[in-house]
C-alpha positions as CSV (number, residue, x, y, z in Angstrom):
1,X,153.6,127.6,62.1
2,X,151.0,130.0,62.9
3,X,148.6,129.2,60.5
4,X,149.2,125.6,61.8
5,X,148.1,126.7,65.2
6,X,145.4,128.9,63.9
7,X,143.7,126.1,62.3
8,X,144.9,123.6,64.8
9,X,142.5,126.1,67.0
10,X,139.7,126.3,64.7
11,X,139.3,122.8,64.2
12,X,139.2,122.5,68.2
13,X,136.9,125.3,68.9
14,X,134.6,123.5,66.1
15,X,135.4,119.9,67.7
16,X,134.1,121.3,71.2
17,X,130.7,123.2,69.5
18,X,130.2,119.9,68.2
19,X,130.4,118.0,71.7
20,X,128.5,121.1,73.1
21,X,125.9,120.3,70.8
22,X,125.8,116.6,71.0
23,X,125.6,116.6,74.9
24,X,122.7,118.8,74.7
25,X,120.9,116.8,72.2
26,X,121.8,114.1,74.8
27,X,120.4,115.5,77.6
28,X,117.1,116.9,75.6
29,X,116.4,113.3,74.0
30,X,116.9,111.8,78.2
31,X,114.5,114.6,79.5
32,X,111.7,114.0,76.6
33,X,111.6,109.9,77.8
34,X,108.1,109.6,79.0
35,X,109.5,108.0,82.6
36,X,112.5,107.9,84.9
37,X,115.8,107.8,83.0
38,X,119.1,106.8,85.4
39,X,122.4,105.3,84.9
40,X,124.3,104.0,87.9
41,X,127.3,101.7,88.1
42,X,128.5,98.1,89.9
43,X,128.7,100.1,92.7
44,X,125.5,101.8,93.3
45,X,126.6,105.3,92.4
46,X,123.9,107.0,90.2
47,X,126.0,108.6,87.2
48,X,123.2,110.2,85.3
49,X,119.3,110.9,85.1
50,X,116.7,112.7,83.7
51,X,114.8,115.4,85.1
52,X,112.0,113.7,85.5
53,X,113.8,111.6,88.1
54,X,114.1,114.1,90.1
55,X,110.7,115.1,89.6
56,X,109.1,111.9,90.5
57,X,110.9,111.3,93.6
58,X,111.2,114.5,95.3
59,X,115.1,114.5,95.5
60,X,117.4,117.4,93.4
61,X,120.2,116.0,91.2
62,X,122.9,116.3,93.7
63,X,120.6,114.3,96.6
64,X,120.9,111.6,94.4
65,X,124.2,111.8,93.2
66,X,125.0,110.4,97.0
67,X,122.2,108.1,96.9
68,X,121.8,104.6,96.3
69,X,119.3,102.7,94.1
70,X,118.1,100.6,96.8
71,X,117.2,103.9,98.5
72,X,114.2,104.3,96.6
73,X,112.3,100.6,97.5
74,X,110.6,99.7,101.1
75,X,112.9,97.9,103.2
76,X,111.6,94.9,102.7
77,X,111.6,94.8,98.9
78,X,115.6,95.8,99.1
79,X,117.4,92.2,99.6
80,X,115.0,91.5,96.1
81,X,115.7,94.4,94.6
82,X,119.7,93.8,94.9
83,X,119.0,90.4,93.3
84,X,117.1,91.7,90.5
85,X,120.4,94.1,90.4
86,X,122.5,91.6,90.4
87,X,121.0,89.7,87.8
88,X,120.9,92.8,85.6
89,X,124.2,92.7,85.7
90,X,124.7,89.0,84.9
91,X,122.5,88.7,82.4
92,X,122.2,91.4,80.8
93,X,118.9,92.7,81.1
94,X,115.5,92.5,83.3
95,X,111.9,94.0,83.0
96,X,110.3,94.0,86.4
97,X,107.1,95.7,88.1
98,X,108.2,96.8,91.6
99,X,106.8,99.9,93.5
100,X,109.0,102.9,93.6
101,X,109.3,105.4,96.9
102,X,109.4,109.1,96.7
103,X,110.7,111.7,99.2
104,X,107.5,112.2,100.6
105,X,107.0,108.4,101.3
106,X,104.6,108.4,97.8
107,X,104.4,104.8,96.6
108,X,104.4,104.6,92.7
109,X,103.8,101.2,90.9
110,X,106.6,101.3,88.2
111,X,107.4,99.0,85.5
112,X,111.2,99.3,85.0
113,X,114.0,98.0,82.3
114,X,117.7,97.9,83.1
115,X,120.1,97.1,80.4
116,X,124.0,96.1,81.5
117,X,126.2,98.3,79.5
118,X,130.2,99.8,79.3
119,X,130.2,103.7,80.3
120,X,133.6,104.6,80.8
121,X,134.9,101.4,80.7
122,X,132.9,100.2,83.0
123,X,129.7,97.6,83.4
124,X,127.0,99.9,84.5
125,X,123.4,99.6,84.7
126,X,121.2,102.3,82.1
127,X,117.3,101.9,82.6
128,X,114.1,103.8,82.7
129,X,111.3,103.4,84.9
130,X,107.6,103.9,83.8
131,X,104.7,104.7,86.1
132,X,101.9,102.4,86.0
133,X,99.4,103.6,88.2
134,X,96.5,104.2,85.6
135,X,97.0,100.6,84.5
136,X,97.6,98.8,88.0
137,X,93.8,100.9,89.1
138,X,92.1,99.7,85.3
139,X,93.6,95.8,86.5
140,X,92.2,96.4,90.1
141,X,88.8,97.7,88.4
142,X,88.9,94.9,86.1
143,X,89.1,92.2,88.9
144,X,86.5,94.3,91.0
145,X,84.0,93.9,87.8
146,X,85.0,89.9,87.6
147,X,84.3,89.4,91.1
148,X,80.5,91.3,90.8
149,X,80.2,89.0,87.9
150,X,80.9,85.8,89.6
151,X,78.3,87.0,92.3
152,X,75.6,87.8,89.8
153,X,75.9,84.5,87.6
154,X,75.8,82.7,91.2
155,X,73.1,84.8,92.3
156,X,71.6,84.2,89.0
157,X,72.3,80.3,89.4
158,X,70.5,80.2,92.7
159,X,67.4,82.0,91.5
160,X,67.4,79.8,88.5
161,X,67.6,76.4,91.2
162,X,65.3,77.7,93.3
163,X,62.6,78.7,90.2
164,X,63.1,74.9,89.3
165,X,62.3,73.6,92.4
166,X,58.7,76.0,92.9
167,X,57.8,74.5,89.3
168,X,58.6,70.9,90.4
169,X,56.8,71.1,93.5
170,X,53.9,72.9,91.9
171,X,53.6,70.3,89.3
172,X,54.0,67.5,91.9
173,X,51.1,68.9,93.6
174,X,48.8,69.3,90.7
């Protein structure tokens, strides 16, 4: 009987190494995700993130614990954000582009995924949130650059018009 428990105990001290290790593989892999990692369920209640969460938006670990996901949008953007919840939820999955609001009131532009999933035997909502700042400014840059273009070839148009019209009128004189 005691070597029963004895290696009843060894095999459980080896069991919770094991689940020791595994969580902290867990949580290693969530931090190394090159954006915002969270988890929340049906009802809005944030059941895990990364640290780079916290890092974005300003707020420790236990701040968002007792926040909300809506909390981080503009007020106007909530009622669509909830939808676009919602239809996680229902469907599945979504991919949306929506700006994301720090602490501080910091706007980021933020392409995020949310994937329905069972944690705990429960539906719940796992997702990450990348920041697309550089490539919203290189758009805005791009459209800048198309706009001088379509001034220049109109420019370009006029003086090519208005060259035609001194060689007519010259050779209608001569």
């Amino acid at each position: 009987l005691i070597y029963i428990t004895r290696f009843n105990t060894i095999r459980l001290n080896r069991a919770e190494e094991q689940i020791k290790r595994e969580k902290e593989m867990s949580e290693n892999v969530l931090d190394s995700i090159p954006g915002i990692f969270y988890l929340f369920d049906k009802k809005g209640i944030f059941l895990k993130q990364n640290k780079l969460f916290s890092k974005i938006t300003g707020y420790e670990g236990e701040e968002i614990e007792r926040m909300q996901p809506l909390d981080f949008f503009e007020e106007t953007k909530k009622q669509r954000i909830q939808q676009l919840i919602t239809t996680a939820f229902e469907k599945g999955s979504i991919t949306v582009e929506e700006i994301f609001v720090t602490k501080s009131g910091r706007k980021i532009p933020m392409l995020f995924t949310a994937v329905r999933m069972m944690y705990d035997g429960q539906p719940c909502i796992v997702g990450t949130g990348l920041d697309i700042s550089e490539r919203k400014k290189a758009e805005e840059e791009v459209q800048l650059v198309n706009a001088q273009l379509r001034e220049l070839t109109k420019y370009m148009d006029n003086l090519r018009e208005e060259e035609r019209l001194h060689i007519s009128r010259e050779i209608h004189d001569e």
